[in-house]
N, C-alpha and C positions, 0 to 999 in steps of 0.2 A: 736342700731338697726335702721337702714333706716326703713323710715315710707312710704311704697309704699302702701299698701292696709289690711284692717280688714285681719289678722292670725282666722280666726274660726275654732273650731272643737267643736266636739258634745261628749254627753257622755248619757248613761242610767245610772239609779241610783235607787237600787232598797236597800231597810233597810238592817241593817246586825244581827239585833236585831228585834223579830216579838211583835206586839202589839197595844194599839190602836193607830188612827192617829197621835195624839200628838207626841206618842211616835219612832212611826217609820219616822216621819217628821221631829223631831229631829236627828234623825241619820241620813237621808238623808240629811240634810241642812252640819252636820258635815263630812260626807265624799264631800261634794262638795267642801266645805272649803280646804280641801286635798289636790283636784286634783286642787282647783285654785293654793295655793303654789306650789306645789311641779310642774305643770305647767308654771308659773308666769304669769297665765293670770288671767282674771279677767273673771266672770260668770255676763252673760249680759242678757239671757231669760231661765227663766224655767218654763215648763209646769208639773203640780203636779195635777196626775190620781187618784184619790180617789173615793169614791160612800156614801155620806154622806145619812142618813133617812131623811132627811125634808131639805127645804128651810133654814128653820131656822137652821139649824145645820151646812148647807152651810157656809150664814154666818159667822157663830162663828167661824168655819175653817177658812175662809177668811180673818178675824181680826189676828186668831192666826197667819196666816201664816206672812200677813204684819207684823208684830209685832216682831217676829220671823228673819226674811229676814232685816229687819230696824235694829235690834242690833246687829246682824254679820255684818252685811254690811251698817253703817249705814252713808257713804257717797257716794256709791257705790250699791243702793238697785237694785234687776234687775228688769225686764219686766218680770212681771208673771201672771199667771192664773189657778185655780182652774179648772178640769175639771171633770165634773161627771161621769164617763167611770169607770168600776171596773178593777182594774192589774190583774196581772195574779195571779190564786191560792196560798194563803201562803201568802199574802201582800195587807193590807189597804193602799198601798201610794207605787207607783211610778212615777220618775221624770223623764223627758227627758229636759236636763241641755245643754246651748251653751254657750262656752268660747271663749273669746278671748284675744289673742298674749297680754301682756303689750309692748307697745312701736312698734307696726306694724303702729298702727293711734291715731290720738284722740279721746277718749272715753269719753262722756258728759252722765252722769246719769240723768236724767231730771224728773220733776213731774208737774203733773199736776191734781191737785183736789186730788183724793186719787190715780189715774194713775201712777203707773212710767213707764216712759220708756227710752232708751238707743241711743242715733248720735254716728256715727262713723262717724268720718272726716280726710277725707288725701288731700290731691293735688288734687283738680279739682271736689270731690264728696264726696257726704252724702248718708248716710245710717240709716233708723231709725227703730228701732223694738218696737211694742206696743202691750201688751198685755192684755186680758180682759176688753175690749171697751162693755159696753155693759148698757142699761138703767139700773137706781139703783132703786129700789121701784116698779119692773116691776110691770104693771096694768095686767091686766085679759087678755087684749085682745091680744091674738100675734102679730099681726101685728105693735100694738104700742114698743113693742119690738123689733122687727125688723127695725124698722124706728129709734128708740132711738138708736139702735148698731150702725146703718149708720151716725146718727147723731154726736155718741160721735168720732167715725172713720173721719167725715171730720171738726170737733175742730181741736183732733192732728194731723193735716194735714196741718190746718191752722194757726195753730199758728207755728209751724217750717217751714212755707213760703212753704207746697207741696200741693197737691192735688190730686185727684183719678190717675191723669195719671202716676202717680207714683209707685205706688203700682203693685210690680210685685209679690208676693204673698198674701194671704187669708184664712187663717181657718174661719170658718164658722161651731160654735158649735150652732144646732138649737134642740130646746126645743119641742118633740114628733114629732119628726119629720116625722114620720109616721103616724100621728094623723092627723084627719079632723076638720078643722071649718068653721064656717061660714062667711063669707065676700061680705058685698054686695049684700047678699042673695043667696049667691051660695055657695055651701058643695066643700069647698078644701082643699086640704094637704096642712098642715104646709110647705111641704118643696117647694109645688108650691106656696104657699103665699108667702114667702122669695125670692122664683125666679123674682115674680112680683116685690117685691121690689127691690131687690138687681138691677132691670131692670130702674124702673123710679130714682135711683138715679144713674145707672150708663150714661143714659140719659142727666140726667142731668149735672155733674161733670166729666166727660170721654169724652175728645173730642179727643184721640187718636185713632188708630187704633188697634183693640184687647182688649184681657183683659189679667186678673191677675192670672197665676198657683192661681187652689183654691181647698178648701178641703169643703164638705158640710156632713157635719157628725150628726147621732145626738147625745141630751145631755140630760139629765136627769132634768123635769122640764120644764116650759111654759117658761123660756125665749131665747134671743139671744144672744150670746157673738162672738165678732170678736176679731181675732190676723190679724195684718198686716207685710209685711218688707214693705218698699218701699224706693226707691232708687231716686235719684236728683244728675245730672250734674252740676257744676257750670260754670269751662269755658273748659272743658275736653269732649272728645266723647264718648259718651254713647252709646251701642244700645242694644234694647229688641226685642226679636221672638218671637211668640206663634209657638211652636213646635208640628205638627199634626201626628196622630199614621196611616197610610197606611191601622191597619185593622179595626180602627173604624170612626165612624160620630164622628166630632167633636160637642162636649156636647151643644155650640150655636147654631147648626144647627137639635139637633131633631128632628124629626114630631109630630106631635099631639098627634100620636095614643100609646106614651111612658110617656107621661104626664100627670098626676094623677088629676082627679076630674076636675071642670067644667071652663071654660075662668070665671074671674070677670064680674061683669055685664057691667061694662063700656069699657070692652075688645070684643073685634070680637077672638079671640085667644091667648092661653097659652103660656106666653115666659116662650122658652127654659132655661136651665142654661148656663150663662155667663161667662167661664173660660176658657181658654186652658186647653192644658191634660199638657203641660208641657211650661215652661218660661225659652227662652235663655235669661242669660244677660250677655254683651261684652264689659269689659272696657279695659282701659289701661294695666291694670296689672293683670285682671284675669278673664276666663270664666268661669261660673256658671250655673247650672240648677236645676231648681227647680218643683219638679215632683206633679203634682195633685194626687187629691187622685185617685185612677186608681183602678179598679173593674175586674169581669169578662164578660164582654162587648165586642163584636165581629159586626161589624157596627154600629145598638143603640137596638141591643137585647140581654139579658143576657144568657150566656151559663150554660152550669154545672149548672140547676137548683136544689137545693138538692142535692149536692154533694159537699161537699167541698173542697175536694182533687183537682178534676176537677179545679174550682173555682179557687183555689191559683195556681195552675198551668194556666190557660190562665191567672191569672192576673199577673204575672213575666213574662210571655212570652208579652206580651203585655209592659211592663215596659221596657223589653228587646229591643222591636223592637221601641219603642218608642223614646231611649236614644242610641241606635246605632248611631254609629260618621257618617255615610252613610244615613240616616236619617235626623237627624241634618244638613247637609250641603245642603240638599233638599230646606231647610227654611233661613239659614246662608252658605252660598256656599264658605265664609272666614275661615271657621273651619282650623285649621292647622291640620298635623297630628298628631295622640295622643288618646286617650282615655279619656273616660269618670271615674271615681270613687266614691263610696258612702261615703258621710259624715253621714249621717241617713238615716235610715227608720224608718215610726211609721204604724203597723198592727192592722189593727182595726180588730174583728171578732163578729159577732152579738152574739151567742150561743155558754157557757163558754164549753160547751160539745167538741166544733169543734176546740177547741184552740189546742192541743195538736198533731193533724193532721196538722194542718196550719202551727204550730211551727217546725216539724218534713223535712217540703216539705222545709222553708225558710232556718232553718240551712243550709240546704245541696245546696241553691243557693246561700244563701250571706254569710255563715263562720263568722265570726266575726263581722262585722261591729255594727257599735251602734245599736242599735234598740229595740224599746219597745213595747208590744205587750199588748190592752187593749181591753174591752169587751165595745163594742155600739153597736145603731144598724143605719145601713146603708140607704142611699136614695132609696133603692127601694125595696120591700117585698120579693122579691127573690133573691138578694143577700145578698152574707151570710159572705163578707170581701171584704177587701181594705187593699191598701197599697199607702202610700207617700211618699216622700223621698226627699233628696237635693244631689245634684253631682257637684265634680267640675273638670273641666278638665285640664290634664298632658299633657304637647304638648312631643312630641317626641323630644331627643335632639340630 
């Protein structure tokens, strides 16, 4: 096989056997195993949706899983992470699993502390996926959380020779995210704390133009945990868009009056959140897009308040307009023609009640494609779902 660029595709993976986590996380590690043979690729990042009772039970999941992951695969471990999000009805444990091609590129398994994570390397460019970056022994206070994810995020950065300008995507699982604290003397949301941060270190380390497709979701528990990709040219042409939606404010540009609880005291005003709604990236051998997590949001006000249906309808119609190839060329005016396709999606929904609506509306827009649908809850008190995704585009031939 010519080695022109990472072969990926994605898969959901949900137990085939019901039981506790042990047991349905064994079956899912064993149908992974499956699709890597019988695939012949190799499974490079999996994210694994559970809803443990306690910190400490987390944990113990956490050891099992590396443990687990280390003896099936055990020179070849992926880039994973636990996420506190409950599946859907019927299942303590689903995975949303990324494979890649054997023989497309080179595939380096790499660790770092108890970290693993995955380089792809072909002709001219690197690729690196990390998962569950986030402070270990997290202390009380959020914010030292938050600064400890950012922290252990620019390690593996730096030690594989990259840094924030890199990073063209970002999960961003934050810990009550809808919860207030105190910082500096001023009553703010978790998820405007994270924005301040996420702000003085993209200040600091981000000297390009734009930022990174990113997901700000939340997670069960006072900590932070970040997933990254991020992408490095070596002597080959690279390029990245932030891809803006026509019927919304982009998310760096909100006004004040959308932004939760009070400026810091050392702040004159509340930074916005830092992401595109979507990330072009243009290499030699293939374009890719990777979709923020995307709401029901029409400028920077929520629509279909309590209503769900509503809701998941502008938030696909919004994905829609968003990823449209006439859109796209607005920002990269090089687009050939061709179409865009989904590799994933992942459906957050806040209320297990609303799943079934939600599930009902996406069947009947995306048919088949991968996708995993989990119960969190979302950045702002009146939306009630989201949806993410990655696409990569088919030129016309």
């Amino acid at each position: 096989m010519k080695v022109t660029s990472p072969d990926i595709f994605y898969r959901t993976v949900l137990p085939g056997i019901t039981g506790e986590f042990i047991t349905e996380l064994d079956d899912c590690i064993r149908l992974l195993t499956l699709i890597a043979q019988e695939q012949d690729a190799d499974l490079f990042k999996l994210v694994i949706f559970q809803d443990p009772g306690s910190e400490k039970e987390l944990s113990l999941r956490e050891k099992y899983a590396s443990d687990a992951l280390n003896g099936i695969f055990p020179e070849k471990s992926p880039s994973f992470v636990l996420v506190c999000h409950t599946p859907e009805p019927g299942f303590a444990v689903a995975c949303e699993a990324g494979f890649v091609k054997r023989g497309s590129c080179r595939t380096l398994f790499q660790r770092a502390g108890e970290y693993h994570y995955v380089i792809f390397e072909w002709p001219g460019f690197r690729e690196l996926w990390a998962s569950g970056l986030r402070k270990k022994n997290d202390a009380d206070i959020f914010e030292d959380s938050a600064e400890g994810a950012f922290d252990e995020v620019h390690a593996i950065l730096e030690k594989e020779g990259m840094n924030f300008n890199h990073i063209v995507r970002q999960w961003n699982y934050i810990g009550g995210i809808l919860q207030h604290n105190v910082i500096c003397t001023s009553l703010t949301q978790n998820y405007q704390i994270f924005n301040e941060i996420r702000h003085q270190y993209f200040q600091k380390f981000l000297t390009t133009k734009g930022f990174p497709a990113a997901t700000g979701i939340g997670n069960k528990f006072g900590h932070v945990t970040i997933d990254i990709c991020a992408f490095q040219s070596m002597d080959q042409e690279l390029h990245t868009f932030g891809i803006s939606n026509p019927s919304q404010v982009n998310a760096y540009q909100y006004g004040q009056q959308v932004l939760v609880g009070s400026p810091i005291l050392s702040h004159q005003v509340k930074h916005p959140p830092e992401f595109e709604r979507a990330k072009l990236l243009v290499s030699r051998d293939q374009i890719r897009l990777f979709i923020s997590g995307t709401a029901s949001i029409i400028g920077q006000e929520t629509i279909g308040k309590e209503d769900i249906e509503k809701q998941t309808l502008c938030t696909i119609s919004n994905i829609e307009k968003l990823t449209d190839p006439e859109n796209v060329r607005r920002c990269f005016p090089g687009l050939p023609s061709g179409s865009f396709t989904y590799s994933s999606l992942r459906v957050y929904v806040k209320q297990m009640e609303d799943l079934e609506i939600t599930k009902s509306v996406c069947r009947q827009k995306f048919g088949d494609i991968p996708l995993v649908y989990v119960v969190a809850d979302i950045c702002r008190d009146d939306l009630l779902m989201e949806i993410e995704g990655e696409m990569i585009f088919i030129p016309t031939t």
